[in-house]
N, C-alpha and C positions, 0 to 999 in steps of 0.2 A: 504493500500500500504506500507506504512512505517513498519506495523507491520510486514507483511509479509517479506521483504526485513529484517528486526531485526531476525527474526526466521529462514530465508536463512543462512542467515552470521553465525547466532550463530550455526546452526547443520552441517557447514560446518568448521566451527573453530573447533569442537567436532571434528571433522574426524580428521583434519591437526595435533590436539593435541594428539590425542593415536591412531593415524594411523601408527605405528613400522615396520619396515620393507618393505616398499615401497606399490604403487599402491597397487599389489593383496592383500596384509595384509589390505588396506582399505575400500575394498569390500562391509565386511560384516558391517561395521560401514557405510557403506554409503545405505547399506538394512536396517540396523536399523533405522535409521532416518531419512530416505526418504517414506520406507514403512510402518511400526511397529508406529512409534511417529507418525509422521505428517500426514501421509498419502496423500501424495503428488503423490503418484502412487501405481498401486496394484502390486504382484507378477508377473505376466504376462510380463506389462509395464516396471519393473526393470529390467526382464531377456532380455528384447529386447535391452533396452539402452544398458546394460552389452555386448552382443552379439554384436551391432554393434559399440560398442568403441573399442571391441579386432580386432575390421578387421581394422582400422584407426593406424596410424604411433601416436607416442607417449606414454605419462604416461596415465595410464587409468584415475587417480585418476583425473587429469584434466579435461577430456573429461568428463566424470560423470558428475562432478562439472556444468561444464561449460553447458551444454546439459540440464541436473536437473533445476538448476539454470534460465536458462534463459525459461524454460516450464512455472514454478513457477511463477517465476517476469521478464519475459522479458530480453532485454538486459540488463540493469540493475542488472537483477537477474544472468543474467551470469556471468558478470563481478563481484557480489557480492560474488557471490558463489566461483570462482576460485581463488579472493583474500584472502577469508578467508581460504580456505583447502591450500595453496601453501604459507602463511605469517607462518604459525609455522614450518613449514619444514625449510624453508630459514631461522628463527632466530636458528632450533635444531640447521641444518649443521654446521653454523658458527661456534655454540656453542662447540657443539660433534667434531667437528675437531680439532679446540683450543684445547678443553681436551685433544684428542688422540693424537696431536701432542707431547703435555708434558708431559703427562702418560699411552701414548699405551702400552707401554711393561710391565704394573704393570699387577695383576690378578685380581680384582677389576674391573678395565674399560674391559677386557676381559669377565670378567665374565655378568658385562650389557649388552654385546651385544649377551652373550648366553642364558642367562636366556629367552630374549623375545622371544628365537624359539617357545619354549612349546605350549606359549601362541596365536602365530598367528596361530600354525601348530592347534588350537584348532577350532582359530574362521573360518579357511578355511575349518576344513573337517566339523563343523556345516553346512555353506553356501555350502558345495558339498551335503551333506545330506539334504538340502531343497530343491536341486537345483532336486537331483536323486527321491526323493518322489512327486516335483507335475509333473514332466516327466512322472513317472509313472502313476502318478494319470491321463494325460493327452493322452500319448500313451501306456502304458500299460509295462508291464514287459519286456517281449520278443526283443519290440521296442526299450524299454532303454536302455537294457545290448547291444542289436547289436550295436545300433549307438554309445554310452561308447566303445565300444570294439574297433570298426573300427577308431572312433575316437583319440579311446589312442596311438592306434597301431600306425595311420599315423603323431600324433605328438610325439610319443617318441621313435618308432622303426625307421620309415623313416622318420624322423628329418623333416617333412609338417609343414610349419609357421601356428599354430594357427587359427593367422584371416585367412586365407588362408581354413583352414576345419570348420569355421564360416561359411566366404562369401559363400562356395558352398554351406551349406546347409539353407542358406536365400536362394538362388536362387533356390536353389531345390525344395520351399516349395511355393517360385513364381512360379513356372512353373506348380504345381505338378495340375492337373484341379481338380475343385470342383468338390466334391462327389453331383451324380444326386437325390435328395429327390421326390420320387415318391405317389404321395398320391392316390389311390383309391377310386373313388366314390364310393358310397353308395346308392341299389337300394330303394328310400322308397316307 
């Protein structure tokens, strides 16, 4: 119990610590070390948590947290978990604010908060290429690019909330009836 609640806190600190650039930049450090290390869930089970924290109001990185955490170790582990990824955020802010208050306008403190695009813009289109390879792997080529396509379109042409082309397609895939598996006897 203890250990496990020490191994919560510590890969949940790991996030809060080089998780740059808010929630989505934490993603993939929260696939790393929930999936990958610990193995506290598979592939599958991350993309569901992921899918129904974006239909939910808030920071994903919490909901994660907090959702992971308490699977893991209970309530307990919820509350362990969210302390730990949301406690370096709150000491950076204070920090990073102070700085920027007394040295925003150098190139230096400009230049840190440019540098780290590169680097999330890396680990997002990793976790988009994991995400588009067992899709595929799972409904096929054809399947993927359609629903990518209709999907992009309704959140960045007609401006469709996210969870919003989420939630329809959980409901979609509730509704959708199970394929009939028909086996044939065999005369012997």
């Amino acid at each position: 119990m203890l250990r496990t609640q020490t191994q919560l806190f510590l890969a949940f600190l790991r996030i809060g610590l080089f998780g740059f650039g808010g929630g989505p930049s934490m993603i993939p450090l929260v696939h790393q070390e929930v999936v990958k290390r610990h193995a506290w869930m598979d592939d599958e089970a991350f993309a569901d948590v992921l899918a129904i924290g974006n239909t939910l109001p808030g920071p994903i990185a919490t909901k994660m947290a907090g959702y992971i955490g308490y699977r893991v170790g209970g309530s307990l582990g919820a509350l362990n978990a969210v302390i730990a990824v949301i406690g370096p955020i709150i000491v950076a802010m204070i920090a990073l604010l102070s700085l920027y208050a007394r040295h925003g306008d150098q190139r230096w403190v400009q230049g840190m908060g440019q540098g780290v695009v590169p680097v999330v813009m890396v680990m997002m289109a990793k976790l988009t290429w994991d995400f588009f390879t067992k899709s595929r792997a799972s409904l096929g080529w054809l399947v993927t690019l359609v629903m990518g396509a209709v999907a992009g379109g309704l959140i960045y042409w007609l401006d469709v909330h996210p969870g919003l082309v989420i939630g329809a397609i959980l409901i979609a895939a509730l509704l959708r009836p199970e394929p009939h598996h028909t086996t044939r006897e065999t005369d012997t």
